[in-house]
C-alpha positions in Angstrom: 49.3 -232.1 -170.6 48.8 -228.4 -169.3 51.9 -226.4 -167.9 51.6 -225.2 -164.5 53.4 -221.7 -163.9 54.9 -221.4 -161.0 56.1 -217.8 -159.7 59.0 -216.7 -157.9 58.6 -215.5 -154.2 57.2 -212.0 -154.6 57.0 -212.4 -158.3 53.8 -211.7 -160.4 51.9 -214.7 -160.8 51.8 -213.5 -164.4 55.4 -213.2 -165.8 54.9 -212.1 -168.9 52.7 -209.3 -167.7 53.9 -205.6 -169.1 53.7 -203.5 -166.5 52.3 -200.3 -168.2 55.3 -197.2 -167.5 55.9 -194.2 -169.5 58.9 -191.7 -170.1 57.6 -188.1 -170.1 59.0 -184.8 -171.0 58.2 -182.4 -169.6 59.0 -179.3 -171.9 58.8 -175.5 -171.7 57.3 -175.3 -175.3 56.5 -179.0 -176.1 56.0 -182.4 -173.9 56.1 -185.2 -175.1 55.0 -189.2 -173.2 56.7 -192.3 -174.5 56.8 -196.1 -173.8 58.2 -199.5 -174.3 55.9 -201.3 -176.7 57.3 -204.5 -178.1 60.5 -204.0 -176.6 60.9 -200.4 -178.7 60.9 -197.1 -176.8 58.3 -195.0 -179.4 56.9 -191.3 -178.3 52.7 -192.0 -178.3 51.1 -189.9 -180.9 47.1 -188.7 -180.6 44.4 -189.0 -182.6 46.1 -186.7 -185.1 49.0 -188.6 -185.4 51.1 -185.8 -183.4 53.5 -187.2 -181.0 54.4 -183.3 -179.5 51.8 -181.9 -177.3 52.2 -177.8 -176.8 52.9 -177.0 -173.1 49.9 -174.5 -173.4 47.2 -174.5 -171.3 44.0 -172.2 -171.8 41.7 -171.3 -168.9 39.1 -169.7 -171.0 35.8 -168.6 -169.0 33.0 -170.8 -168.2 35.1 -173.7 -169.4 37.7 -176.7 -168.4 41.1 -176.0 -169.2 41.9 -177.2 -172.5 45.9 -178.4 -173.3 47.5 -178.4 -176.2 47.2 -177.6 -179.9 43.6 -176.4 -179.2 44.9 -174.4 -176.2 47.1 -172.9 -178.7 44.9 -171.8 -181.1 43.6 -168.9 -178.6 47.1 -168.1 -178.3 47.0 -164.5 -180.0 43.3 -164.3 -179.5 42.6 -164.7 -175.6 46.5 -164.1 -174.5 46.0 -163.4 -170.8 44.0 -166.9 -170.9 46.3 -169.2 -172.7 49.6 -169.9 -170.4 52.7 -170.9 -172.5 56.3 -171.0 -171.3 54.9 -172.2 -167.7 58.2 -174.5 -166.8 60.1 -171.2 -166.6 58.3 -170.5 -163.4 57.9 -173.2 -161.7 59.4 -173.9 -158.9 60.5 -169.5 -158.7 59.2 -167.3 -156.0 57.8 -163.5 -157.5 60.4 -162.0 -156.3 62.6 -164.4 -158.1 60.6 -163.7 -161.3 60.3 -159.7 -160.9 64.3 -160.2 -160.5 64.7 -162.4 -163.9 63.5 -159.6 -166.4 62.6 -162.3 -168.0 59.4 -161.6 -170.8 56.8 -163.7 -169.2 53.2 -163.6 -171.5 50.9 -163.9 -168.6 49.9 -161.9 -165.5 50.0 -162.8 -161.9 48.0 -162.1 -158.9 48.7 -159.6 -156.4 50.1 -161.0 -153.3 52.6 -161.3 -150.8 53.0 -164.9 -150.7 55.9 -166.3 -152.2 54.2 -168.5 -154.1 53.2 -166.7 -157.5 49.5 -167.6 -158.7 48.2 -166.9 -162.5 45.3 -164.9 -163.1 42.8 -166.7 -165.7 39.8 -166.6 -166.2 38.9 -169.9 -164.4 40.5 -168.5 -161.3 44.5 -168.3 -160.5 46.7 -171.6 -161.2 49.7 -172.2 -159.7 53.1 -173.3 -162.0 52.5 -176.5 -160.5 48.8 -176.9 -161.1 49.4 -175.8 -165.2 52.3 -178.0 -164.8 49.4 -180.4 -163.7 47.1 -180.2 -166.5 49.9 -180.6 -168.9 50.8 -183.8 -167.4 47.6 -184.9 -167.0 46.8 -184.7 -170.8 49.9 -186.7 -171.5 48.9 -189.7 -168.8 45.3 -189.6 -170.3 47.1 -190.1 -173.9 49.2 -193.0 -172.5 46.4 -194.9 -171.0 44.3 -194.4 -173.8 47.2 -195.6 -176.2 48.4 -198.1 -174.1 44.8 -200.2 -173.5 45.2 -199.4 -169.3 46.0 -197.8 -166.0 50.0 -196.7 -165.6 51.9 -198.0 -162.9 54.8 -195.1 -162.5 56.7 -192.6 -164.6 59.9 -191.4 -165.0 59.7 -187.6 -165.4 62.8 -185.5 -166.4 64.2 -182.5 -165.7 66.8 -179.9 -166.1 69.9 -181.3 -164.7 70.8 -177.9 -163.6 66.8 -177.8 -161.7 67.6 -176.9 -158.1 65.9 -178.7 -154.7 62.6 -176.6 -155.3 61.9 -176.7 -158.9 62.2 -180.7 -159.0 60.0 -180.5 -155.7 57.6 -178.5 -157.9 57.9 -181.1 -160.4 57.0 -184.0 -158.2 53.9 -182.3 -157.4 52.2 -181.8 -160.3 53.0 -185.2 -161.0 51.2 -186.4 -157.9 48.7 -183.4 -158.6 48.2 -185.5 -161.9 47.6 -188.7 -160.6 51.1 -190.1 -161.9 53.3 -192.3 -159.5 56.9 -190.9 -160.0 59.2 -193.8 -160.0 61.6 -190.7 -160.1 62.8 -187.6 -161.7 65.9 -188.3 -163.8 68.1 -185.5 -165.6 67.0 -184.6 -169.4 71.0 -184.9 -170.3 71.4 -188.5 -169.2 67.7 -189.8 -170.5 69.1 -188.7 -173.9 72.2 -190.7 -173.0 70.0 -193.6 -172.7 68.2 -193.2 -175.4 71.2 -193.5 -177.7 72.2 -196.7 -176.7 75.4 -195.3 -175.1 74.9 -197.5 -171.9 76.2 -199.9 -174.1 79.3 -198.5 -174.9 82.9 -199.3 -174.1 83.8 -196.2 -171.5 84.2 -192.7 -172.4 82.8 -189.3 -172.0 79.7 -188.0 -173.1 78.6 -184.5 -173.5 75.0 -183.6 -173.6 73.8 -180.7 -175.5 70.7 -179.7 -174.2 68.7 -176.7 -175.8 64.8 -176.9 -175.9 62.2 -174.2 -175.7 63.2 -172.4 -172.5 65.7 -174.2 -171.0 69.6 -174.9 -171.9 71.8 -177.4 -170.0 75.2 -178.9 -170.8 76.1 -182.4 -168.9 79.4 -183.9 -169.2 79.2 -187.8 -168.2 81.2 -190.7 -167.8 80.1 -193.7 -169.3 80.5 -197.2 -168.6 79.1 -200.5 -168.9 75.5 -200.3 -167.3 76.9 -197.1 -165.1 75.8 -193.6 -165.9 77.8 -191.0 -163.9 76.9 -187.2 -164.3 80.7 -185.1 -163.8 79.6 -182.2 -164.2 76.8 -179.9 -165.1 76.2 -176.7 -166.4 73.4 -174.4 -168.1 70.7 -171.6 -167.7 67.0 -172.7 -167.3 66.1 -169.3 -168.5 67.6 -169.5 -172.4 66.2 -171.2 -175.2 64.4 -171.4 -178.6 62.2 -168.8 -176.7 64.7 -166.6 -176.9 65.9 -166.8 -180.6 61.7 -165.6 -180.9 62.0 -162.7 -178.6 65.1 -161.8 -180.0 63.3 -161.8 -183.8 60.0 -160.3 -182.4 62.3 -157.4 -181.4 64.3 -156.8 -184.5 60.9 -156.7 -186.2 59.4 -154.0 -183.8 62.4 -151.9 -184.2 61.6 -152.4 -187.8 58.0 -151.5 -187.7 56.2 -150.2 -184.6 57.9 -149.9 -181.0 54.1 -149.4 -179.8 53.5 -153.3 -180.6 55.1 -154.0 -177.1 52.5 -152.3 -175.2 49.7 -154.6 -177.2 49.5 -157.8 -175.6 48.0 -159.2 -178.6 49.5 -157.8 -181.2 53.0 -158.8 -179.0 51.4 -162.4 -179.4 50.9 -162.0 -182.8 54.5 -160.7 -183.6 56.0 -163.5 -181.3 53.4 -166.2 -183.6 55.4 -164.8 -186.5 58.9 -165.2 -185.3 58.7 -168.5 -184.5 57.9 -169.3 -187.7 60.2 -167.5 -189.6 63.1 -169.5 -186.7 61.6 -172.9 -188.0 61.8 -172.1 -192.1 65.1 -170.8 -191.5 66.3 -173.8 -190.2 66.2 -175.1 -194.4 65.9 -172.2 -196.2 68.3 -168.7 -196.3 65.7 -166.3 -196.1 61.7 -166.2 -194.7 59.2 -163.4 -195.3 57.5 -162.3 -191.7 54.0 -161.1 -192.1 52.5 -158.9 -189.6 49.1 -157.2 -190.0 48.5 -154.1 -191.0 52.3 -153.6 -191.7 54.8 -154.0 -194.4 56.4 -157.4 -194.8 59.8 -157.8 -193.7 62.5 -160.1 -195.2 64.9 -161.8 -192.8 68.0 -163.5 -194.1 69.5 -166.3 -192.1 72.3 -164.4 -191.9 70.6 -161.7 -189.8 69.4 -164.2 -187.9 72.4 -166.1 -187.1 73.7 -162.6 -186.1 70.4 -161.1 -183.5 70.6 -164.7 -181.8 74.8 -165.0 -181.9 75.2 -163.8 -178.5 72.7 -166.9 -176.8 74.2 -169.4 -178.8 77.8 -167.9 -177.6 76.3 -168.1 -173.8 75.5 -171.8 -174.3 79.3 -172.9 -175.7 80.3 -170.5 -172.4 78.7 -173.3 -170.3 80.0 -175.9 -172.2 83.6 -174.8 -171.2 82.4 -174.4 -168.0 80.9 -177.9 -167.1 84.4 -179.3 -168.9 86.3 -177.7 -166.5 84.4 -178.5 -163.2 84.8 -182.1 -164.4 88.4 -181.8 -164.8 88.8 -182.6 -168.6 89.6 -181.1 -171.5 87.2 -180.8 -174.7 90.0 -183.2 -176.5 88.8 -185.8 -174.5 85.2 -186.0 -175.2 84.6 -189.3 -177.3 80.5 -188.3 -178.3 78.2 -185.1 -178.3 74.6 -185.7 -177.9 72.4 -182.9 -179.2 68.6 -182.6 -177.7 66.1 -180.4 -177.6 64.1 -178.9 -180.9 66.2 -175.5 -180.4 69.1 -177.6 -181.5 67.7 -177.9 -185.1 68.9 -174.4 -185.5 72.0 -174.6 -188.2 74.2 -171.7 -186.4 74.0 -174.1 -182.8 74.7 -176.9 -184.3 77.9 -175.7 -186.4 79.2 -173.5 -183.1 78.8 -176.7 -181.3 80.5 -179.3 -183.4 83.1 -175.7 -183.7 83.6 -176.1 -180.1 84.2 -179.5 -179.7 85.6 -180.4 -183.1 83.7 -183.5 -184.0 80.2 -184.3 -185.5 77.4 -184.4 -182.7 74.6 -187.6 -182.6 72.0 -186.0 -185.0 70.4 -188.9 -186.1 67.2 -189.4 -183.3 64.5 -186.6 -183.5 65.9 -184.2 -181.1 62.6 -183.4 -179.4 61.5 -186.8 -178.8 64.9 -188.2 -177.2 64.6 -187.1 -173.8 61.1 -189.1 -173.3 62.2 -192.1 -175.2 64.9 -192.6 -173.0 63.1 -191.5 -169.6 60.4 -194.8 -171.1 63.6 -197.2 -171.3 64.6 -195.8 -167.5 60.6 -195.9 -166.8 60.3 -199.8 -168.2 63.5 -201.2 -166.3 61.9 -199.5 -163.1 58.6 -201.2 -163.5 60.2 -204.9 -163.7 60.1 -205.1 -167.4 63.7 -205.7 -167.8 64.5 -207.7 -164.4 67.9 -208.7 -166.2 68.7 -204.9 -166.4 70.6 -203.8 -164.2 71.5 -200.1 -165.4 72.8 -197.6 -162.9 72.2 -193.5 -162.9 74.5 -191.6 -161.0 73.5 -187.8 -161.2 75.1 -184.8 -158.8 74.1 -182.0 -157.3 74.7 -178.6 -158.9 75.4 -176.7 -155.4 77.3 -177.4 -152.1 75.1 -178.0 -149.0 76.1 -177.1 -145.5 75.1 -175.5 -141.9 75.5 -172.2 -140.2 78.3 -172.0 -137.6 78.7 -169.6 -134.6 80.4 -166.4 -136.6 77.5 -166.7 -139.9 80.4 -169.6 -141.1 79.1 -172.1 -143.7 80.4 -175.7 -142.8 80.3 -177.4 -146.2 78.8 -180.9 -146.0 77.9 -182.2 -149.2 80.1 -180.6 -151.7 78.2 -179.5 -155.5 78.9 -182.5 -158.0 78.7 -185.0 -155.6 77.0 -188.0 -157.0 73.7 -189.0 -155.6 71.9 -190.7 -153.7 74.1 -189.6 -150.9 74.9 -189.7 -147.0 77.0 -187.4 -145.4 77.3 -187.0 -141.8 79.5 -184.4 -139.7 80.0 -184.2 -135.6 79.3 -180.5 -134.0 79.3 -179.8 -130.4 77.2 -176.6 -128.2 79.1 -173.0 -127.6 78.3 -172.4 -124.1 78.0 -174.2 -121.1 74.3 -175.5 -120.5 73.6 -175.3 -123.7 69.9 -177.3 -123.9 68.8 -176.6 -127.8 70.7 -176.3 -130.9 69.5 -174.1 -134.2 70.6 -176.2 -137.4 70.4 -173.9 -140.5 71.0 -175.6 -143.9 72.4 -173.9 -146.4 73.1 -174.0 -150.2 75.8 -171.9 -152.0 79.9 -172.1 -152.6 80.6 -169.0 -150.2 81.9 -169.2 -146.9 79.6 -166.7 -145.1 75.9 -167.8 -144.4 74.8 -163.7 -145.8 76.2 -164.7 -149.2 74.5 -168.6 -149.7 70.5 -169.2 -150.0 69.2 -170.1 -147.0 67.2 -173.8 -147.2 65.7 -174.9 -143.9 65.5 -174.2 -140.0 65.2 -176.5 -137.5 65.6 -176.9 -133.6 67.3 -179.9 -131.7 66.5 -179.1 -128.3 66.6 -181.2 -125.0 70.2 -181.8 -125.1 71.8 -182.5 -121.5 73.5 -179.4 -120.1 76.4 -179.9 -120.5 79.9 -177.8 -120.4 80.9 -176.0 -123.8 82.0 -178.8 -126.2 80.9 -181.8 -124.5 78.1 -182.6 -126.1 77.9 -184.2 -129.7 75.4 -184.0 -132.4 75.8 -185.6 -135.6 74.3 -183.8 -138.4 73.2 -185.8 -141.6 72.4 -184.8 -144.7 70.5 -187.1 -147.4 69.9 -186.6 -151.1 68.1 -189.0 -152.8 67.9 -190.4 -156.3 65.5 -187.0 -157.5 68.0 -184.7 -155.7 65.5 -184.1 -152.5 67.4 -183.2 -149.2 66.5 -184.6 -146.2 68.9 -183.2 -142.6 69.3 -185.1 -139.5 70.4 -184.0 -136.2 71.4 -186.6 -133.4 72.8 -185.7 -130.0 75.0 -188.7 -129.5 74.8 -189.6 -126.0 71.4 -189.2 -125.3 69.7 -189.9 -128.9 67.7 -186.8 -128.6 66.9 -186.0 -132.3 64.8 -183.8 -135.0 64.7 -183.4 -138.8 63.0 -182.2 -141.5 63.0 -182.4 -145.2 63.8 -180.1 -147.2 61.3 -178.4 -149.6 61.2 -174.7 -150.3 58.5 -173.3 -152.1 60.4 -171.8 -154.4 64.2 -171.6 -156.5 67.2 -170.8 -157.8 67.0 -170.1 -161.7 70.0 -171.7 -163.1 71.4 -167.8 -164.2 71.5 -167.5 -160.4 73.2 -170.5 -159.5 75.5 -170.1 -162.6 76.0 -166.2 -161.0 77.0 -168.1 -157.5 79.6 -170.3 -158.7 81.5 -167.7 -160.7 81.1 -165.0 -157.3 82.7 -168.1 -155.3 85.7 -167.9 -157.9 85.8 -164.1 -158.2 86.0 -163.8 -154.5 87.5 -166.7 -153.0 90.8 -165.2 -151.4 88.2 -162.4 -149.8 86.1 -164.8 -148.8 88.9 -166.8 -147.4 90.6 -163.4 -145.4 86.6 -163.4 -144.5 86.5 -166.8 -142.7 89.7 -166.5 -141.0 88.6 -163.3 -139.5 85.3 -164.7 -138.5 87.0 -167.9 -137.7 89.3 -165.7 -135.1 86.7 -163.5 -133.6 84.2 -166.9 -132.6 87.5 -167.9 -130.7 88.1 -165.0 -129.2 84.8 -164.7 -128.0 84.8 -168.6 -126.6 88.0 -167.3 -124.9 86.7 -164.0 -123.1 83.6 -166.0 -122.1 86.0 -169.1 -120.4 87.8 -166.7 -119.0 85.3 -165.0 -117.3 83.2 -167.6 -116.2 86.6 -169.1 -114.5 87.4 -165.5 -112.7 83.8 -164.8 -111.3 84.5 -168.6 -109.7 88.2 -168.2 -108.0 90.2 -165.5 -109.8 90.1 -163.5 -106.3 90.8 -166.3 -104.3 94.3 -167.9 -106.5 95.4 -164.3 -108.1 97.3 -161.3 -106.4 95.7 -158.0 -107.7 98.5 -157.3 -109.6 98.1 -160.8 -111.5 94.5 -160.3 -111.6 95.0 -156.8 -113.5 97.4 -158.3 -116.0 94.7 -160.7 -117.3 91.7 -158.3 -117.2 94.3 -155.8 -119.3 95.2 -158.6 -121.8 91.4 -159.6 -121.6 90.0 -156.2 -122.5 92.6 -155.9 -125.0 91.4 -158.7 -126.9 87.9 -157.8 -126.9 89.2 -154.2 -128.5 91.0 -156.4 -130.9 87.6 -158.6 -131.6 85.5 -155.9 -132.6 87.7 -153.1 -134.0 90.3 -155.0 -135.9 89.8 -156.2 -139.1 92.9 -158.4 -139.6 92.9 -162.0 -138.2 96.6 -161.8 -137.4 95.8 -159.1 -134.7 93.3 -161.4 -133.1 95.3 -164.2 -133.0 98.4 -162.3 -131.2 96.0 -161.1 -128.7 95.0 -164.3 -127.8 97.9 -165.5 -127.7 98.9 -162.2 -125.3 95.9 -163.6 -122.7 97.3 -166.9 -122.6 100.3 -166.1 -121.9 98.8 -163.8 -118.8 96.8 -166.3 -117.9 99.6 -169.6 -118.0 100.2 -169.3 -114.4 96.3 -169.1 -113.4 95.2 -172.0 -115.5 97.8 -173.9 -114.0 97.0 -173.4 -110.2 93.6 -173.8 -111.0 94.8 -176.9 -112.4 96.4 -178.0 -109.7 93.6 -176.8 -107.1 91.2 -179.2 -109.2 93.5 -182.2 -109.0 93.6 -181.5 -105.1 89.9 -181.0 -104.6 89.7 -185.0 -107.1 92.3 -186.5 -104.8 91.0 -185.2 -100.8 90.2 -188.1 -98.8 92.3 -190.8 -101.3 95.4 -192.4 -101.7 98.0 -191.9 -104.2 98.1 -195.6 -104.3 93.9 -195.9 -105.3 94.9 -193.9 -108.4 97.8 -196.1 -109.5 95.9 -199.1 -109.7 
């Protein structure tokens, strides 16, 4: 007798269908795509066997880009061409770049936009259209390895990416033709990968060091529940680096004219990172560079030119342990990802630092993507039985502008996401019909020292006096870390929004430069806020006390009593714009106040008269 299947409601008809899904990393030197095959999360190799595809891209004229190992192979000969290194950019303004100093081998187009376009020979390419091709390469791989058509991805990132460089992201992926199921942090797919989702509870630190990008994540781990503490990094260090800083120990050795050679430069650079991957076994490597003398390099020269990054990257580590609130004593695992880690002085600083043997034992650059495919397969419905949780935060606080350039925090940094946070404002002046929201990012109190985000209006609010009205403001982060701000007026329901995506970031340098100026300052900026904090109040107070005056100060005040409070009133606004001490404010309004006690209170009572002409005391009392 045949079996019938029968499916759940909503189910597929086929249940033992594999939804096809892929991990992908998405690296600054390498990227790699990986899947679930036969319950096993394995990196897909091409026709060569080679599971790491080079994030190179070459635009050579008259032809379609070509990615990878063959786009590398014009590396030193077409250099302006071949675009390594592009995750460095993306998501960055030029100005941002220009700022960086950062060596970048490619040029740009000249333009004022603040979106910064490649020249090639094919025509400029955006970060996020190399980006593109990069990913596109890897999804053709999968498909082809995989006998079909993909159904999502789970891309990662940097956990220290801002708002705008995992926007960036996104895009290329949908530029690519990939369906993001979402973008989930490189620290916590290695994390996954590991099997730690398993584990009793404890805390995990992730050592992150790839190609161009460092980032340190401290998480809490329990049963089925990934939750990011804290995070720390620089998306502008790396293995690229430890090259750079090679390549320029063997110009100073040789010829400091090789700089000015593009592909000479190339050439050199070619060099170093060989001589970085033999002496990651051996002692001491020979560098070749033509027409030039060899040069022998020791590993303990090396250990000493590239000292100061690897002492930059422990730096962070202390750092993200003392955001989360812990000490390095209580830190059960350490995770090491990223190829940059194979380095022996990183990994010996590292196990230093936290005095206990790091996880070694999975290749370090193909962890990320074999844990984004085990996040990737539970998302397509592979594993409906699964029910594993990621919790992630956000690296920076988000807020508004207030009247006095005042930040009003609203989502503080390392909050966990998704998240909803919603705060109640009111208008400044009477009749007030529109409302400017302006979102902010940064830990500082003053909107002139946090990166502006957004602008919106909320207008068609009913004119109301100062204070009546209310508008809710909300603000949403989702899953990837995308923010999306709400304004409501309450009464009415009058509303407008607008999601949030710049065109360009924060490097992680920056945001690390943020967070330590809003330690370094934070009693100024406090003495800063008050002040400001005084000076809206006194201004809300001159302007209610003008607006009432211009109505009936003649007609309740002597002109002795009306001199007293115009005295007091100038008074205060000497005090408001000359004084620089929130004390002195204060006291004078105070002093008005007091002038005024006997005004407010007549007009007081001359309101409850006007309310009560042509009533009863007795209508009121019941």
């Amino acid at each position: 007798m045949a079996l019938l299947q029968i499916s759940e409601p909503g189910m597929s008809t086929a249940p033992h269908e594999h939804r096809l899904a892929v991990g992908i990393d998405l690296g600054t030197t390498n990227s790699l795509v990986a899947s679930v095959r036969s319950g096993i999360a394995e990196a897909l190799v091409d026709d060569d066997g080679t599971a790491l595809l080079p994030s190179v891209v070459y635009y050579g004229e008259g032809k379609t880009p070509e990615v990878g190992a063959s786009a590398l192979e014009n590396f030193s000969k077409d250099p302006l061409n071949t675009i390594a290194s592009i995750k460095r950019v993306l998501g960055r303004s030029a100005k941002d770049i220009q700022s960086a100093n950062d060596y970048i081998p490619f040029q740009f187009e000249n333009n004022s936009d603040s979106v910064p376009r490649v020249k090639t020979a094919l025509g400029p390419r955006t970060a996020v259209e190399i980006s593109a091709d990069i990913l596109l390469a890897l999804k053709q791989r999968a498909e082809k390895t995989l006998g079909g058509e993909l159904v999502g991805a789970v891309i990662t990132v940097p956990a220290y990416f801002d708002d705008s460089q995992r926007q960036a992201t996104k895009d290329a992926a949908t530029l690519a033709g990939l369906n993001v199921y979402r973008l989930l942090n490189e620290p916590t797919a290695a994390a996954i990968a590991y099997g730690l989702d398993q584990s009793a509870e404890g805390v995990i630190a992730v050592y992150d060091l790839g190609g161009g990008t460092f980032d340190v994540s401290i998480l809490r781990l329990r049963k089925g529940v990934f939750e990011v503490m804290a995070t720390g990094g620089d998306s502008a260090l790396g293995g690229d680096d430890f090259d750079h800083a090679i390549a320029n120990w063997v110009i100073e050795k040789l010829d400091s004219s090789i700089r000015d050679d593009d592909i000479a430069m190339r050439r050199v650079l070619s060099s170093a990172r060989q001589a970085k991957e033999q002496l990651t076994s051996e002692v001491s490597t020979v560098i070749k560079v033509a027409n030039h003398p060899d040069l022998e390099l020791t590993r303990e020269q090396f250990d000493l030119l590239i000292n100061s990054y690897v002492k930059k990257t422990v730096m962070s580590c202390r750092r993200a342990l003392r955001d989360a609130g812990i000490e390095k004593e209580d830190v059960s695992e350490v995770v090491m990802v990223g190829g940059s880690t194979r380095v022996p002085l990183v990994r010996t600083q590292v196990e230093k630092f936290f005095a206990k043997a790091p996880h070694t034992n999975i290749d370090p650059d193909r962890v990320v993507a074999i844990g984004a495919a085990i996040q990737a397969d539970i998302l397509a419905g592979n594993k409906p039985g699964d029910e594993m949780l990621l919790l992630d935060v956000i690296p920076l606080s988000l807020g508004i502008e207030t009247m006095g350039g005042l930040v009003e925090k609203i989502v503080n940094r390392n909050t966990t996401i998704p998240v909803a946070r919603a705060q109640e404002f009111t208008t400044y002046k009477d009749g007030q019909t529109a409302m400017r929201v302006h979102v902010l990012q940064g830990e500082r109190e003053l909107v002139s020292d946090c990166r502006s985000l957004a602008t919106f209006d909320l207008t068609g609010l009913p004119p109301l006096v100062a204070g009546a009205a209310k508008i809710k403001v909300t603000f949403q982060v989702d899953a990837d870390g995308l923010l999306s701000v709400s304004a409501q007026e309450v009464n009415t329901g009058v509303s407008a929004s607008i999601e949030v995506k710049p065109s360009y970031g924060l490097t992680d340098s920056e945001i690390e430069g943020m967070l330590k100026a809003s330690m370094d300052n934070a009693q100024q900026d406090m003495i800063a806020r008050s002040l400001r904090e005084e000076q809206v109040e006194a201004d809300r107070v001159v302007e209610a006390l003008n607006s009432a005056l211009a109505k009936d100060g003649k007609q309740l005040l002597e002109e002795q009593e009306l001199e007293k409070i115009i005295n007091q009133r100038d008074a205060l606004i000497a005090a408001r714009h000359n004084a620089d001490n929130a004390e002195l404010i204060k006291q004078a309004i105070k002093n008005v106040e007091a002038a005024s006690e006997e005004y407010v209170a007549r007009r007081m009572n001359n309101s409850v008269r006007s309310m009560m002409k042509g009533h009863k005391l007795e209508e009121f009392e019941k």
